[in-house]
C-alpha positions in Angstrom: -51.7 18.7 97.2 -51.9 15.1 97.9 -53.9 12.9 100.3 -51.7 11.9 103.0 -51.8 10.0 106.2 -49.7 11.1 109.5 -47.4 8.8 108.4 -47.1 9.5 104.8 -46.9 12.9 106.2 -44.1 12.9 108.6 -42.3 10.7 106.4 -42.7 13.4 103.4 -41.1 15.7 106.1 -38.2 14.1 106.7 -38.0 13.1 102.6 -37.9 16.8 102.0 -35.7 17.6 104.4 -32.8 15.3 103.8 -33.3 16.0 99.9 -32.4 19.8 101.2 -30.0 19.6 103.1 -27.3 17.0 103.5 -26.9 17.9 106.8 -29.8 15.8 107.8 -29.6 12.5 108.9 -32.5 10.1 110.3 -32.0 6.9 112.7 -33.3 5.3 115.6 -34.4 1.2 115.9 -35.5 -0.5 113.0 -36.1 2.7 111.1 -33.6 1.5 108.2 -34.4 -1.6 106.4 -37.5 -2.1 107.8 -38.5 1.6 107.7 -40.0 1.4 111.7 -42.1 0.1 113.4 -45.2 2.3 112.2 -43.2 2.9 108.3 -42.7 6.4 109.0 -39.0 6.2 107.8 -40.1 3.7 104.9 -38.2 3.7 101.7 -35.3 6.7 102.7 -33.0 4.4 103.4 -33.2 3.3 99.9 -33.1 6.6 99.0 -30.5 8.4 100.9 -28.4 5.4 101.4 -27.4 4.0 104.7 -24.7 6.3 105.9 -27.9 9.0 106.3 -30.9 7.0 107.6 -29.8 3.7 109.5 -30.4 1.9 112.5 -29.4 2.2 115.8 -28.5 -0.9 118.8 -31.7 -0.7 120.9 -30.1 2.0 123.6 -32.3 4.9 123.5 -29.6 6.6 125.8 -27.3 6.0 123.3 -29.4 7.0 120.1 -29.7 10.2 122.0 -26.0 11.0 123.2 -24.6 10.1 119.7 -27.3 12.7 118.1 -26.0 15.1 120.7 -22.7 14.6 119.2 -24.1 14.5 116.1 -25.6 18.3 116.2 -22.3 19.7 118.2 -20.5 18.3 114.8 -22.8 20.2 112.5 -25.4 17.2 111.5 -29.2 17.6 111.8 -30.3 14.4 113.3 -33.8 13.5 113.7 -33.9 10.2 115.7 -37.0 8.1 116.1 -37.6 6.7 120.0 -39.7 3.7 118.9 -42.6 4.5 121.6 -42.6 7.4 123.5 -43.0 5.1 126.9 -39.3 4.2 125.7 -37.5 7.4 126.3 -37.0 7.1 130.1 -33.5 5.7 129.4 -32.3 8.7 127.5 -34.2 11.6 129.7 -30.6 12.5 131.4 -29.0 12.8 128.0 -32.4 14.6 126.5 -32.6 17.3 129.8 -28.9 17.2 131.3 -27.4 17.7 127.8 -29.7 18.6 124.5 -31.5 20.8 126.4 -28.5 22.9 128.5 -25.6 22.7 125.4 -27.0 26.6 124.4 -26.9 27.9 127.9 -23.6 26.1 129.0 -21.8 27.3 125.9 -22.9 30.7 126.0 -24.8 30.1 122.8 -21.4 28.7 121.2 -23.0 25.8 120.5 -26.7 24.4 119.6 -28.5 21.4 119.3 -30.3 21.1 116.3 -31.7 17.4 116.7 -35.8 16.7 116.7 -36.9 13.2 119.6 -39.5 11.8 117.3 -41.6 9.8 119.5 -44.8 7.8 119.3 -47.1 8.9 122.1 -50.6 8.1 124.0 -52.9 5.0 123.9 -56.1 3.7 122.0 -54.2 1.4 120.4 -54.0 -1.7 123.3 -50.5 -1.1 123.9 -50.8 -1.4 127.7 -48.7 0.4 130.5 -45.6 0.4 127.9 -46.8 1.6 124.9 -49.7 3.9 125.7 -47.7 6.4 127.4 -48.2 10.4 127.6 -44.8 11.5 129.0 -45.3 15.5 127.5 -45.3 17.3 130.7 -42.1 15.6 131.5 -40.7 17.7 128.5 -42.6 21.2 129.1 -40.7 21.2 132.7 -37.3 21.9 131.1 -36.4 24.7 130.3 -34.5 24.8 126.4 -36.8 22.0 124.8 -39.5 22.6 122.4 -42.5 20.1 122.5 -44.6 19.8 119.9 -48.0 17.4 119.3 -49.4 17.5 116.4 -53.4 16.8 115.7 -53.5 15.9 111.7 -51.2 15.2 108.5 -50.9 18.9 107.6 -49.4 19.9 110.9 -47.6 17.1 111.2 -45.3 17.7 108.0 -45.3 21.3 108.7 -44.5 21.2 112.3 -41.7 18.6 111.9 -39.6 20.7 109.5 -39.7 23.9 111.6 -38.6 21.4 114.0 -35.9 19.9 111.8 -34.9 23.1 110.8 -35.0 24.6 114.3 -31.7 25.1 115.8 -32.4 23.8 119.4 -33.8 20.2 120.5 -37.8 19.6 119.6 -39.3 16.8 121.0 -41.9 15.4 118.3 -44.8 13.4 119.9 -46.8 11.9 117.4 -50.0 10.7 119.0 -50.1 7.1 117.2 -53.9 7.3 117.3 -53.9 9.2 114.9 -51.6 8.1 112.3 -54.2 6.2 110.0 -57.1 8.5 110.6 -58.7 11.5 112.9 -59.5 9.1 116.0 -62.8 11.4 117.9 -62.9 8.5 120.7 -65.7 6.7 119.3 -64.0 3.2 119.4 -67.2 1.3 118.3 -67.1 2.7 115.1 -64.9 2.7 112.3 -62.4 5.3 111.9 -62.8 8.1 109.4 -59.6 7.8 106.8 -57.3 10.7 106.4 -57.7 10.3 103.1 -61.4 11.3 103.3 -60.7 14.6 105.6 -59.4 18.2 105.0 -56.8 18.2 106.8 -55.5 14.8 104.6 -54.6 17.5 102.5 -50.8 18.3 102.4 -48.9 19.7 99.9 -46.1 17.7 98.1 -43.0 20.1 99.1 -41.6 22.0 101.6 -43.5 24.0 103.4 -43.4 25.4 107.5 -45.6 25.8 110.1 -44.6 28.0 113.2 -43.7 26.6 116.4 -45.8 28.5 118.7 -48.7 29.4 117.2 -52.2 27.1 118.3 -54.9 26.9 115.8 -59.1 27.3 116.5 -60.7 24.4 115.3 -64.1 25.3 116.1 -65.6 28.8 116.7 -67.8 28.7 119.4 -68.6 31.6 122.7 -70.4 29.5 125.3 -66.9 27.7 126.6 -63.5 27.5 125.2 -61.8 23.6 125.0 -58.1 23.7 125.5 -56.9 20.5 124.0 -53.8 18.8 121.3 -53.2 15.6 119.7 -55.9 13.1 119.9 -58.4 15.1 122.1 -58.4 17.6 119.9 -60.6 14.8 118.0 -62.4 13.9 120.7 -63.2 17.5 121.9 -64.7 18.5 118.5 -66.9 15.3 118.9 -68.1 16.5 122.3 -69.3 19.6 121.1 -71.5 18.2 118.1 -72.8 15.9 120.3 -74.0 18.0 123.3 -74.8 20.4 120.7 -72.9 23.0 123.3 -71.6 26.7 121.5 -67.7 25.5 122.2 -64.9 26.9 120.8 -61.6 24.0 120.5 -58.4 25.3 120.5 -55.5 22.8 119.0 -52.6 23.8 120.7 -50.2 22.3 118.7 -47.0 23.1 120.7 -47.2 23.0 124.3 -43.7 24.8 124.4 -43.4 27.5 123.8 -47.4 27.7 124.2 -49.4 30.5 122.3 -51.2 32.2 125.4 -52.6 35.3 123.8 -55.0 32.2 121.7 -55.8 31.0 124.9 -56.7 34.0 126.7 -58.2 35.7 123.7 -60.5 33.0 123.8 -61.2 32.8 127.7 -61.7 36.1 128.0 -64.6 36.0 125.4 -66.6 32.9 126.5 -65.8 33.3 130.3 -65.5 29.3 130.7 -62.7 26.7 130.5 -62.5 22.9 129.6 -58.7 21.8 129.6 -58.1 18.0 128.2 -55.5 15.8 128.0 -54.7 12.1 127.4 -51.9 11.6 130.2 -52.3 11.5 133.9 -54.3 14.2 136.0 -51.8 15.1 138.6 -49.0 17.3 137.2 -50.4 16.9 133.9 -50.0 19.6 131.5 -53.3 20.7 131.8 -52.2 21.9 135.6 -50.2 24.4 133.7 -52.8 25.1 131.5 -55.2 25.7 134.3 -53.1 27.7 136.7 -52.3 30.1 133.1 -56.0 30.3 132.7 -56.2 31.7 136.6 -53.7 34.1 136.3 -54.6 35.6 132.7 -58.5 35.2 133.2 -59.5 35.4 136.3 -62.0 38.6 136.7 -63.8 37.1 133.1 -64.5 33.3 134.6 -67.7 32.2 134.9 -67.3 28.9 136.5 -64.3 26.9 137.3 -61.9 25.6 135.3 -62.1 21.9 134.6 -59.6 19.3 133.4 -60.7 15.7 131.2 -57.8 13.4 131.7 -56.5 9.9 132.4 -56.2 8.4 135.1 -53.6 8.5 138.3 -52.7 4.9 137.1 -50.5 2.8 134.7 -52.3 3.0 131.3 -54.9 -0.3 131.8 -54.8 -2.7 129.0 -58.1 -4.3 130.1 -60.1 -0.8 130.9 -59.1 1.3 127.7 -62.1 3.1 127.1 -62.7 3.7 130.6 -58.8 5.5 130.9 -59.2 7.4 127.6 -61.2 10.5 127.7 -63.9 10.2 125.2 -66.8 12.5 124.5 -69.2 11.6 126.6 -66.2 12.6 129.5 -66.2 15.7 128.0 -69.6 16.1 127.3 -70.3 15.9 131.0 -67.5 18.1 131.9 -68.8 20.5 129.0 -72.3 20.8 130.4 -71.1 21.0 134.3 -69.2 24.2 133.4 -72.1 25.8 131.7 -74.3 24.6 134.7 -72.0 26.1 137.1 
């Protein structure tokens, strides 16, 4: 085992991945020479050379349709979009194409490429850089969508999705990259390197797509959260002192129900958060699952912690994010109810 950031770890991913199979190939802008923009493809062009990791014109429409190609030819690519706010221009190619080739071809052909993306805010990226764009992805039917919450998913979740014979898109929440972010911006960040889940082994290894992970047990309220607010959610919990159990969902599609309503069922009350915008937010479907599943064993309404219904605000951050004292409140007005 060795201590490893996100980074470290999704670049270890990709490093064992192109050492296995030659099939693999990485790009996407400035993730050659330079290694990107956060070093998460650091050092494998050097490695591999440049006719397997190099970089691409800034065309995100084009970095996508040529990986398209790419996996019809036989090639695993695994492209970085530099921010996740940049992937508008390739969304035809990503749902119109990746996502239909298995279905249009009558399962003749698949797309094995992974959409690594950067993805939500804390960082004071603005409108353009601070992004949440997942539910645009869970809407379409033959994508996988995958956020991870730590180093160890990370690596593992990204080579089940390299390996993975139809398009993943991988949103790594940027927040996260250098340590487990709970929301608390006044203080410094905890290090990965000082955390359990630092902890990743060397080599390959998998994680499966599908499956969430409990956090923290708990039977008062279950917290439905990935990525960052996974973080935050835990926070909320010590600090309102409130018997919650967090659920990491880890992939949002396909999404591991039977966690969900296992969990529901047993503490009778539901907090769903996310980063991006309320309205159509993943957390709609997450509710509206919740209803159906869990009905006749709620105790209160279900409640959502998100962003706001506005561009991400450069100059009101904190007040946009969902931090703990959000889901504090929201915490303590379903156990009120």
């Amino acid at each position: 085992m060795a201590r490893m950031t996100m980074i470290e770890a999704v670049r270890s991913a990709m490093d064992v991945s192109m050492a296995r199979d030659e099939n693999v190939v990485v790009f996407g802008e400035d993730v050659g020479y330079f290694g990107g923009v956060f070093r998460c493809t650091q050092g494998l062009q050097a490695k591999y050379g440049k006719t397997r990791c190099f970089d691409a014109p800034i065309s995100e429409s084009g970095i996508v349709g040529t990986a398209i190609g790419m996996a019809a030819y036989g090639l695993k690519p695994c492209v970085e979009i530099q921010f996740a706010d940049y992937m508008y221009p390739a969304y035809d190619q990503i749902t119109q194409e990746a996502a239909r080739i298995r279905y249009r071809s009558n399962g003749d052909f698949t797309c094995p490429i992974v959409l690594r993306m950067p993805t939500g805010g804390g960082i004071f990226g603005g409108q353009t850089h601070s992004q949440s764009p997942e539910a645009l992805f869970t809407h379409v039917c033959g994508l996988k969508v995958i956020v991870p919450s730590n180093p160890y998913d990370a690596k593992g979740l990204l080579i089940s999705a390299i390996e993975d014979p139809d398009p993943v898109m991988f949103l790594e929440p940027k927040r996260l990259y250098n340590g487990p972010f709970d929301g608390h911006h006044e203080r410094p960040v905890t290090p990965w390197s000082k955390h359990e889940l630092g902890d990743v082994p060397e080599g390959h290894y998998t994680i499966p797509i599908g499956k969430a992970e409990i956090r923290r047990k708990g039977s008062a309220v279950t917290v439905v959260a990935y990525g960052t607010m996974v973080h935050v959610a835990l926070a909320a919990a010590e600090e309102t002192g409130i018997d919650a159990e967090v659920i990491d969902l880890r992939s949002l599609l396909p999404l591991d129900l039977d966690t969900i309503v296992q969990s529901v069922t047993k503490t009778g009350r539901c907090v769903v958060v996310h980063e991006a915008t309320l309205t159509s937010g993943f957390g709609a479907e997450l509710v509206s699952l919740v209803q159906e599943h869990c009905f006749y064993h709620l105790e209160a309404p279900v409640v959502r912690v998100t962003g706001w219904d506005t561009p991400y605000p450069h100059a009101q951050e904190w007040d946009y994010f969902p931090g703990p004292a959000r889901v504090g409140r929201a915490l303590t007005e379903v156990m009120e109810a």
